[in-house]
C-alpha positions in Angstrom: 283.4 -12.4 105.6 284.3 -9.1 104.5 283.4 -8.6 100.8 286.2 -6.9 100.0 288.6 -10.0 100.7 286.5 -12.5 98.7 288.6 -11.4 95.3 291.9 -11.4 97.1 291.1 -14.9 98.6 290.2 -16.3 94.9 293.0 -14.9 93.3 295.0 -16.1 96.3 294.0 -19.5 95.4 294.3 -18.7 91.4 298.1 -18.2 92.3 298.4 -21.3 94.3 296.9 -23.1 91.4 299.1 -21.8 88.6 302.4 -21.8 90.7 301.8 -25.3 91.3 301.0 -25.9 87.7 304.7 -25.0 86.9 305.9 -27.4 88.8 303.9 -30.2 87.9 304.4 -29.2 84.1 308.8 -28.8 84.7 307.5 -33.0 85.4 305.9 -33.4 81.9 308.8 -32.4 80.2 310.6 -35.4 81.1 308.0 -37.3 78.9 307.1 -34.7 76.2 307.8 -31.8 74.7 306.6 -28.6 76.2 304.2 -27.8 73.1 302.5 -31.2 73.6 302.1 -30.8 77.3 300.6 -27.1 77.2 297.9 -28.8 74.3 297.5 -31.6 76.6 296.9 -29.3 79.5 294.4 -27.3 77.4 292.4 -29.9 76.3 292.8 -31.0 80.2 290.7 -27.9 81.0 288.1 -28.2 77.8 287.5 -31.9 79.2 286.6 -30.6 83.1 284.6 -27.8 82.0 282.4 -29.3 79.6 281.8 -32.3 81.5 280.6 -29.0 84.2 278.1 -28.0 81.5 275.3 -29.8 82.5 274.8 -28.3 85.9 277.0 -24.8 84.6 276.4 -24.2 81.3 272.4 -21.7 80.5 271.3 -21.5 77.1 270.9 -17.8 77.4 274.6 -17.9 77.6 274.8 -18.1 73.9 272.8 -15.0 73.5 275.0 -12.6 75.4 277.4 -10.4 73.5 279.8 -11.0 76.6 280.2 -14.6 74.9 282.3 -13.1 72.1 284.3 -11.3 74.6 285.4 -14.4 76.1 285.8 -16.2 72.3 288.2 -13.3 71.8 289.8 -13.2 74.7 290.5 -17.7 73.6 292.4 -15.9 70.7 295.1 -15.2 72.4 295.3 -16.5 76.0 296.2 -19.1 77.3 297.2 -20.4 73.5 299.5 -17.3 72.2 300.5 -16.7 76.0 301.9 -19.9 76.3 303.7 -20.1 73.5 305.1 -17.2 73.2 306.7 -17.8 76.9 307.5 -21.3 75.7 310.1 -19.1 73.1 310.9 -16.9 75.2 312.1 -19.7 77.3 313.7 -21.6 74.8 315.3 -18.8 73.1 316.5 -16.3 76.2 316.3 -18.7 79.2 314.4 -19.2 81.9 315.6 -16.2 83.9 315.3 -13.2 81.3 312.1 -14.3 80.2 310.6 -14.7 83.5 311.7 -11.6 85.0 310.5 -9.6 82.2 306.8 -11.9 81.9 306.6 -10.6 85.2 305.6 -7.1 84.3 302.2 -8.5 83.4 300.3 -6.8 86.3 301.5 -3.5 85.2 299.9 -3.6 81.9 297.1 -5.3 83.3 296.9 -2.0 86.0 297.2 0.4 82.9 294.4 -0.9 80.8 292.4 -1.0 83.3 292.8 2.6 84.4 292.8 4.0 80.9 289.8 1.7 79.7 288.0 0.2 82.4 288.3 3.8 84.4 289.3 2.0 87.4 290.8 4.4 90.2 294.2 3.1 91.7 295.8 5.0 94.6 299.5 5.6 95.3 299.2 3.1 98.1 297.9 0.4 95.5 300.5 1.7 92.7 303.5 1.1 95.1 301.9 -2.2 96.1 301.6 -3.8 92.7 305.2 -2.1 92.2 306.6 -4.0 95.0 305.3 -7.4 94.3 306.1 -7.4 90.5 309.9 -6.3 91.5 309.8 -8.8 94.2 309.0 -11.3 91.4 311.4 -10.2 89.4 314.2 -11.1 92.3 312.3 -14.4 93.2 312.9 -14.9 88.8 316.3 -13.7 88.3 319.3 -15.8 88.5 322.7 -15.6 87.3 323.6 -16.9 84.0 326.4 -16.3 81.2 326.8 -13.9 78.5 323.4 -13.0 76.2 323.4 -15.0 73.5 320.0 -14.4 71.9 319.1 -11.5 69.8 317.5 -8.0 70.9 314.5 -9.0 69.2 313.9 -11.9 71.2 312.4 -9.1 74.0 309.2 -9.1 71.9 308.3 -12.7 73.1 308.4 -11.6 76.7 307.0 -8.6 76.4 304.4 -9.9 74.4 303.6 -12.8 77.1 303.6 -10.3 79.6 300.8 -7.7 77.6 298.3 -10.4 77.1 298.0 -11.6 80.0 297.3 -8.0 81.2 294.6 -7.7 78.1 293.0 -11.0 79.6 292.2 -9.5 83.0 291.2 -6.2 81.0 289.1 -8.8 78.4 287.7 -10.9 81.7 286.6 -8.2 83.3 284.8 -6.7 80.5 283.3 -10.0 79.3 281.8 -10.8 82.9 280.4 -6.7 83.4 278.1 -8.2 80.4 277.8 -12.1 81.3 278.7 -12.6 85.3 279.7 -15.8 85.1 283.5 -17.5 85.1 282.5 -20.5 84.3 281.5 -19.8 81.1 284.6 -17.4 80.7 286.4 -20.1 81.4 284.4 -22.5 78.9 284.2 -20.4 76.1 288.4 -19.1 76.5 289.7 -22.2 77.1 287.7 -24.1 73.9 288.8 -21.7 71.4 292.7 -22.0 72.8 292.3 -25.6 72.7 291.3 -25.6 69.0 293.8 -23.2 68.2 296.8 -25.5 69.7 295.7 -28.3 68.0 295.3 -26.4 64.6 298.9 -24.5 65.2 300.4 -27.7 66.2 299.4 -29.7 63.6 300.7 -26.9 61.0 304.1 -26.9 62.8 304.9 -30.6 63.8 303.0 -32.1 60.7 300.7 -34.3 62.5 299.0 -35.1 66.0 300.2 -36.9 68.9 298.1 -39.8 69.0 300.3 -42.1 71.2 302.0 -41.0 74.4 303.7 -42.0 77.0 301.3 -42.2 80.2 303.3 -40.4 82.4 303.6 -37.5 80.0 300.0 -37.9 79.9 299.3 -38.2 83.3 301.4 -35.3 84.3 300.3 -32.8 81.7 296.7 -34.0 82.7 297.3 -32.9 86.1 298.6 -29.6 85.1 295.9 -29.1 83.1 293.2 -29.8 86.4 295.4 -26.9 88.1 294.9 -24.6 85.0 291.3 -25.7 85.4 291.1 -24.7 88.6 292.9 -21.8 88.5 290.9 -20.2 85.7 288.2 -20.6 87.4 289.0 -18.6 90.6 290.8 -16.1 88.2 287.7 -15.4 86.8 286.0 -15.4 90.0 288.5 -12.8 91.6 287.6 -10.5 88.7 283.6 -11.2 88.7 284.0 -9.6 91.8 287.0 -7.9 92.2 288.8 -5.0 90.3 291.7 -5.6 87.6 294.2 -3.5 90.0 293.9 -5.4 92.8 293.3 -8.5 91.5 296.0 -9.2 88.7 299.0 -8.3 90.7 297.6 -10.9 93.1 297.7 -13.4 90.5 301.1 -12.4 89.4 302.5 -13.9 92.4 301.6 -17.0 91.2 306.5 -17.8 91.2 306.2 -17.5 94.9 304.1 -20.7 95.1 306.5 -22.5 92.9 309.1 -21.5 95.1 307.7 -22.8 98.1 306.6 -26.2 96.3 310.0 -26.1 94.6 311.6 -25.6 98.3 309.5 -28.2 100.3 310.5 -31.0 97.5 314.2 -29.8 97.3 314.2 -28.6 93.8 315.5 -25.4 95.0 318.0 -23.9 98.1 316.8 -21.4 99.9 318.7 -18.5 99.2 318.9 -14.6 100.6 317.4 -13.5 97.4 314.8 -16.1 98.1 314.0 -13.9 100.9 314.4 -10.8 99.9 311.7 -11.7 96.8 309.3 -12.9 99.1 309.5 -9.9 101.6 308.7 -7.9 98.8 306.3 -9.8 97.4 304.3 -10.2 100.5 304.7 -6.4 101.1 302.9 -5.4 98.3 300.1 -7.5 98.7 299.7 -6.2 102.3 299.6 -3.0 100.8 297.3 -3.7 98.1 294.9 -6.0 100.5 294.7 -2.8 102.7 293.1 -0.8 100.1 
């Protein structure tokens, strides 16, 4: 196999994961509130990849500096990510919020030109344009007057930035420690502590009892975050930010399909039209 399409197959497959993972979580909600279901999900993935550690996890790990590149990069992805599209969502609606999330690859392609000195052509540049206004179509749908207040852009936008930093932050964590397991393991334990801590200051107290389908649902979501960390991680170990993280990005075009083949959405010409796009840029960027 050509090397150059083993990153573009993982984070092929990193897409498939997380546009499934919507789905699956639009499920939990009829069970639990969306904070509990993205700490459930978390702690999902903390479960699966320390339960990998045995066969995974090398004590000279602990010892590389790259490990506190990935416990920084658990600052603020997936836990601040998450919940600040979780407002965004509450507070602006679905459509504005994920149309503008969806200009993550575009700060992910900036920091890693200006930081990581990776080269992008015009070819690529119109690629990852392409696919992030195609999932901008494949977001948008009509709704009624704004009701939410300019300020709410910040949520967004701020979803939308650190999810470019991660890829910039993954990237330069596995240059110093190739491995995305442990990216994986070390991110995903310090978000997990961090939504327990942030939802026990909010709510009051933990969720001890649940109701098993919220349980089982969120769990599920969480083995699709699990597994689509993982090939994230693996698409950049090998793979550069600019052509891996719009890539990624198309993660909407999954859920539509899903959404489509179970009826929990028409097909529609913008439908079309966002997918044409989509698929358009990533021709283009795969050619590079």
């Amino acid at each position: 196999m050509d090397e150059a399409l083993v990153p573009i197959l993982y984070a092929a497959f990193a897409a498939f994961c997380f546009g499934g993972q919507v789905v699956v979580t639009m499920r939990s909600f009829t069970h639990v509130d969306p904070q509990t279901s993205s700490m459930i999900s978390i702690g999902t993935c903390v479960v699966i990849f320390w339960l990998l550690s045995p066969f995974l996890l090398k004590a000279e790990y602990l010892a590389n500096p790259g490990m506190w590149v990935f416990f920084v990069n658990g600052l603020i992805h997936p836990l601040f990510s998450i919940y600040l599209a979780f407002e965004a969502t509450k507070r602006m609606g679905p459509t504005v919020s994920a149309t503008i999330s969806a200009t993550a690859p575009l700060f992910a392609t900036a920091g890693a030109v200006l930081v990581l000195g990776e080269h992008i052509t015009i070819v690529l540049l119109m690629g990852t344009i392409a696919t992030v206004v195609g999932i901008m179509v494949l977001s948008w749908r009509q709704q009624e007057d704004r009701d939410w207040a300019l300020w709410a852009l910040i949520l967004p936008i701020g979803a939308a930035v650190i999810r470019g930093v991660n890829h910039n932050l993954g990237k330069f964590g596995l240059e110093m420690l190739p491995s995305p397991y442990f990216a994986s393991f070390v991110s995903f334990t310090v978000s997990f502590i961090g939504s327990v801590l942030i939802y026990r200051l909010r709510i009051g107290s933990l969720p001890f009892i649940l109701p098993l389908r919220g349980l089982m649902w969120s769990g599920f979501s969480g083995a699709l975050i699990a597994m689509g960390a993982l090939s994230m991680y693996s698409a950049l170990n090998c793979g550069k930010v600019v052509v891996v993280s719009p890539i990624i990005a198309t993660f909407p075009v999954f859920t539509l399909v899903i959404s489509l083949l179970f009826r929990q959405e028409r097909f529609r010409l913008r439908i079309l039209v966002g997918v044409m796009l989509v698929m358009g840029g990533i021709i283009w960027i795969c050619i590079q």
